[in-house]
N, C-alpha and C positions, 0 to 999 in steps of 0.2 A: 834414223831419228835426228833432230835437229834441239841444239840450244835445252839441253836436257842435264849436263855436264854439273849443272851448280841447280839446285830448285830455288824457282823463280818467289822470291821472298821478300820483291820489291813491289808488286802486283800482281797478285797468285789467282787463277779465275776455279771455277768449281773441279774442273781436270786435274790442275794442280795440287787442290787439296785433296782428292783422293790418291793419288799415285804419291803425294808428300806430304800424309799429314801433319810432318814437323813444323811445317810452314806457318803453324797457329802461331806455335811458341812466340818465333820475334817477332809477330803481330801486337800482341799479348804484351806484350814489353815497350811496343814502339809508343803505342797509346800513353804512359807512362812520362814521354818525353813531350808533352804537348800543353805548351805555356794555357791555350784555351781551356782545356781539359781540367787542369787543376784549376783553373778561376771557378769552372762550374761547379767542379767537386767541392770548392771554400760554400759555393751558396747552396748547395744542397746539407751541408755539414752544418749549417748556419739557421737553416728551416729545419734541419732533423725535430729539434723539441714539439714544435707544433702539428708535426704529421700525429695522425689517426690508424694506427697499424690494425687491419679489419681482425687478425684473432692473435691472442698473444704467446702461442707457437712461435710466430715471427719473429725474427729480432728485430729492432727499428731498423739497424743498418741495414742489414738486408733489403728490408721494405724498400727504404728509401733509396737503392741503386737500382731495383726493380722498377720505382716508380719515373725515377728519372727517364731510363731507356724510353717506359712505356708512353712518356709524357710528350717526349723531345724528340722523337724520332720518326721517319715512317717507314713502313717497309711494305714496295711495292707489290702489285701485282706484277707477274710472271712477262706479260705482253707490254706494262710499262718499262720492266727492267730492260729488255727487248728494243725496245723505243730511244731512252736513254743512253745506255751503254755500245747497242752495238749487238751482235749474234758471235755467238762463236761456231766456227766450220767445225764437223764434227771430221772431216778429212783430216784436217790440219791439225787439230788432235791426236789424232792417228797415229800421223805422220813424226809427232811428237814423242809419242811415248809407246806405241804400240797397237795393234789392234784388239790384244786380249782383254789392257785394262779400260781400256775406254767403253767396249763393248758391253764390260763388265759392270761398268757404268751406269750407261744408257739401260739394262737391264733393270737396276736397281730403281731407276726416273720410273720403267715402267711399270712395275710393276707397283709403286705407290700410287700413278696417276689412276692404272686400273682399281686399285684399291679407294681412292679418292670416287672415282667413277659408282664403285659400288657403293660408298653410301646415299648415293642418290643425287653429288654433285657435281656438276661440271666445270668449276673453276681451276682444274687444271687439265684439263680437254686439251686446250688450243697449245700444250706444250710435245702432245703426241702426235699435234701436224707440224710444229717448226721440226722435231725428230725427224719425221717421215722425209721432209726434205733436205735435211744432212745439215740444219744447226740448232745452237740452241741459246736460250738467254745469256746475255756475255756477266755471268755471274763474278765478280770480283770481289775482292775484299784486301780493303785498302785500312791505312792509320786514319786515328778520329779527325784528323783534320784536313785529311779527302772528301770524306766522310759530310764533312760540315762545309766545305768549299761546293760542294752539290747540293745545296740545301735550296737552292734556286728551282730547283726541277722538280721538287716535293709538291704533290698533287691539295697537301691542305698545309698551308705555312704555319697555322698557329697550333697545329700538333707535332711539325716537326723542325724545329727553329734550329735542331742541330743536324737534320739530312737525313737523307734515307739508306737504308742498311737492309742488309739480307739476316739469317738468321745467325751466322757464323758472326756477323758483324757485331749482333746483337751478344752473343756469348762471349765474343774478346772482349769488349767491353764491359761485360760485368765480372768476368775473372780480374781485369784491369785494376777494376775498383776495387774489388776483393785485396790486392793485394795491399793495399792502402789502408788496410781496416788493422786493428791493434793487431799485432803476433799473438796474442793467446785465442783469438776467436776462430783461427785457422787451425784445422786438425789435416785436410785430405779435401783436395776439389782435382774433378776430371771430366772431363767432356763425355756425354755417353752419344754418340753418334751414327746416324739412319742413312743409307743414300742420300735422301733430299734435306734432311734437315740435323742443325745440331744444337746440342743442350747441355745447361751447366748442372751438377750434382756438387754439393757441396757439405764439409760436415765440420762442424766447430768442434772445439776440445774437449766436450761432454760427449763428442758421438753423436750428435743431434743431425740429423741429415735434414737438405732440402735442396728442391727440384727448381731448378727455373728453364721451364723447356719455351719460352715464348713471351716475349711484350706482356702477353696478359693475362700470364699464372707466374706465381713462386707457392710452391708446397711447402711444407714443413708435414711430418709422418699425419700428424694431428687433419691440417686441412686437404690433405690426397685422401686422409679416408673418408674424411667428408664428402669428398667430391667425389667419390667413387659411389657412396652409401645413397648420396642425393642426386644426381644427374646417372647413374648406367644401373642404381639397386643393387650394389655389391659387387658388379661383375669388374674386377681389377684389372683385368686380360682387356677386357672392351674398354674401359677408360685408357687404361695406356694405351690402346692403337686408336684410338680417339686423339689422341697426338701425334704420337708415335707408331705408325705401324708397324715397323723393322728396324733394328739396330743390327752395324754390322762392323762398329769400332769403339775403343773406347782412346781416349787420348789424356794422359798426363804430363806434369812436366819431368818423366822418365822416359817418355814417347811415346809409340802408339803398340795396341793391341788389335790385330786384322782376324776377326773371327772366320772368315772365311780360309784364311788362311794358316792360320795358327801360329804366325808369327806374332814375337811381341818382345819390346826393350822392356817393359814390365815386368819383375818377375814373377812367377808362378804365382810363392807365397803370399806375394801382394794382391795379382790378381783376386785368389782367392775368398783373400781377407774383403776386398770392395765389395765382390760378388755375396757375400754375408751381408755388407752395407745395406746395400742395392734391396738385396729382400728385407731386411728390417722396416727402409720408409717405406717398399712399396707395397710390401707383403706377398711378393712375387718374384721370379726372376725373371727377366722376359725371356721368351724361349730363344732367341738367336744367340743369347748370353751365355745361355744355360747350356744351350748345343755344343756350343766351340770352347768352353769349359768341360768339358765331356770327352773331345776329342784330346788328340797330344799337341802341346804347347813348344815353341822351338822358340828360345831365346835368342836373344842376340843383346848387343852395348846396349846399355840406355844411352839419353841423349843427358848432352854438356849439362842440359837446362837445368837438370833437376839440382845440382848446389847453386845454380844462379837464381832460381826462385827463391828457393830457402834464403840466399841472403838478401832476399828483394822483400821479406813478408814484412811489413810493416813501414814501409816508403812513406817518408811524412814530407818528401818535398821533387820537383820534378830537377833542380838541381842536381841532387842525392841521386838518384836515378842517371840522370846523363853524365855525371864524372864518372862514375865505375864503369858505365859502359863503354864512355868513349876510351878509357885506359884499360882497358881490356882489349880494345879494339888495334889500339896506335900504337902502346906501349906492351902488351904480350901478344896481340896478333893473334887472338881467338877469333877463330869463325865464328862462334854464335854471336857476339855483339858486332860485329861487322853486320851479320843477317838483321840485325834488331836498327841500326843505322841504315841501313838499306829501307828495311819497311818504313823507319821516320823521314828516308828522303835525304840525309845529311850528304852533300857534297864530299865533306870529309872524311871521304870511306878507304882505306886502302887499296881497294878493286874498282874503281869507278867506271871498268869496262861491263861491270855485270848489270850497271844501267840500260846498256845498249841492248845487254842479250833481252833486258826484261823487253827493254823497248820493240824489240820487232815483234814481239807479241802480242800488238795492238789493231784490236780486228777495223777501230775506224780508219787508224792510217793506210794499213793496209788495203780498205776499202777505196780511199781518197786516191792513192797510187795506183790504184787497177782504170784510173778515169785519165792518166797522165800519158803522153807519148814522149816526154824529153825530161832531163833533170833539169831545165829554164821552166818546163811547168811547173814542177817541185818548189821552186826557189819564189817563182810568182804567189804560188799558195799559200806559203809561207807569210809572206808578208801581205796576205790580204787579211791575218787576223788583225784584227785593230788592237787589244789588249797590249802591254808592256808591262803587267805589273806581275807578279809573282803569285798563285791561287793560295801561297802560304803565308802572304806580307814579308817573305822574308827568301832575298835572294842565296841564300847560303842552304836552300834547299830545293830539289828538283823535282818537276812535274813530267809527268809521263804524255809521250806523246796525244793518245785519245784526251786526256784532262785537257790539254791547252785548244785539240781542236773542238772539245764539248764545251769548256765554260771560254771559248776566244780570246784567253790571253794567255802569256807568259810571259818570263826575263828572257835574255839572249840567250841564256844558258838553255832553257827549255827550248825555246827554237831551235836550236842549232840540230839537237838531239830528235826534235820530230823530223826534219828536213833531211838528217843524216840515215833516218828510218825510212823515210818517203824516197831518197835515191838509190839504198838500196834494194826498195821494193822493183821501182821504175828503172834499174840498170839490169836486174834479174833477166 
């Protein structure tokens, strides 16, 4: 295996978030440090009063981070993200981490696309022939202002003015926002997560739970039974794989729970306590839940996150936010604000060699170097983009190789770093 040593928490693609679902966390946090990000947050805080919240289960804020995502965002088709990003080799995967868990993987794709197939459609067909020929959509999941630096590629611009995102994309960003909502409104939020897709569960300090699995639902106990009672007649099992077909993790910020495996930084009694949650809004447990709660649970650490969340609930400014992280980073030399530095892209990271490992990870450079016979090829490519400006406006942060050769620009810092990726490919 290769470049596997530190998980890639600077550009994590869909491999990575399974084999490391901690990689959310300083996602989740990076988003946090983004000057753009809080200006949108002031004008959606600012139009809160006048939103319309469709039942009053809801709480406005909720609605209104729902509504943003759903508003601002797109999230492509399968063969677009394909298009845009790049493939990823399923070899080279492999090759990365294993043959077990990637297989294990690719299993779980197939077994939703078959499931997708059997309700009669085909919009995820065309992912069981890029399989078939050993890649698959170059799924990534990057900070909001990646995110919104791609907004050029968005298929309808006046529904996604802040870029296109996948689903995971869609979930760090509304836990993001979450954490920005007053401290008393937080009681307990966790990711409940399927092979192909993920989702936020969240429950305020009365216990109130509600679901946001998608752009174009937020539940509360109230409108899931509606939506059970009015589109499937009651049947709970069939409205949840109407979204959800299979869940096979759940992720907090104590880390993750691998039902397949029955590992978990979670403990038991907490598990158990969500797993009550869980059936309260939905009036079900889902069986994958309910299975590997059944079986024996092997604990292990939780992760750092869980007192750095608890001191992050209630963020009223994105300064507030990047002091503590960057002195936790410089001045005690914690790993986890380092990884959260890393996903924002700060130059000023103690490791700024873990830029490079993310960098070779980049299936377009690597594409571009398989077309090179000399490192004077490399150096000519290089300077055929025309861009010089920074995709962040701001040189004191770094773009990854595929970002400068998909939107053609960067500072010297980012070339340097693609070019340094492209000779190593081409000296190989």
């Amino acid at each position: 295996m290769t470049h596997t040593s530190s998980p890639n928490v600077v550009l994590p693609n869909f491999f990575d978030a399974i084999v490391h679902p901690d990689v959310v966390l300083p996602l989740i946090l990076s988003h946090l440090l983004s000057e753009s990000l809080w200006e949108r947050r002031g004008k959606v805080v600012e139009n809160m009063p006048s939103l319309t919240v469709p039942d009053p289960s809801i709480p406005i804020e909720l609605f209104a981070i729902k509504r943003f995502i759903d508003k601002n965002f797109e999230h492509p088709h399968p063969q677009d993200v394909a298009m845009i990003y790049g493939y990823i080799d399923v070899a080279h995967e492999k090759g990365r981490f294993g043959d077990d868990v990637i297989d294990q993987g690719i299993a779980g794709l197939t077994r939703y696309i078959e499931f997708v197939q059997g309700t009669g459609s085909d919009r995820a067909s065309w992912m069981l022939d890029a399989l078939s020929e050993g890649t698959f959509p170059n799924y990534m999941y990057s900070t909001y202002d990646v995110i919104r630096a791609h907004r050029k590629h968005s298929q309808n611009r006046k529904s996604s003015s802040n870029g296109i995102v996948s689903c995971l994309d869609e979930m760090s960003l509304f836990c993001a926002a979450a954490l920005t909502l007053p401290r008393e409104m937080l009681y307990h939020t966790i990711m409940l997560v399927g092979p192909t897709h993920y989702t936020v569960l969240f429950w305020d300090n009365e216990r109130n739970g509600y679901w946001f699995p998608s752009k174009r639902y937020l539940f509360s106990r109230t409108t899931w039974q509606a939506f059970v009672d009015s589109d499937f007649s009651g049947d709970v099992e069939g409205a949840f794989d109407s979204i959800m077909c299979e869940t096979n993790r759940i992720i907090s910020i104590r880390g993750s729970f691998d039902f397949d495996t029955g590992m978990s930084q979670i403990p038991e009694s907490i598990l158990r306590e969500t797993m009550d949650d869980i059936e309260q809004l939905f009036g079900f447990v889902p069986p994958h839940l309910k299975a590997a709660m059944e079986r024996p649970i092997v604990e292990h650490p939780s992760s750092p996150y869980h007192d750095v969340y608890l001191s992050m609930l209630g963020t009223t400014s994105r300064e507030d936010a990047l002091t503590a992280i960057r002195t936790a980073a410089t001045e005690r030399n914690e790993r986890w604000a380092e990884d959260v530095l890393l996903a924002y892209r700060s130059i000023h990271v103690p490791n700024p060699e873990r830029y490079f490992e993310a960098a070779l990870e980049s299936p377009l450079a690597r594409a571009a170097a398989a077309t090179m016979r000399t490192l004077d090829d490399a150096i000519v490519y290089v300077e055929a983009i025309p861009g010089r400006e920074s995709i962040f406006n701001d040189a004191d942060r770094i773009a990854m190789p595929d970002e400068v050769i998909r939107l053609q620009t960067g500072t010297e810092r980012d070339r340097e770093l693609l070019l340094r990726v492209l000779q190593h490919w081409v000296g190989e």
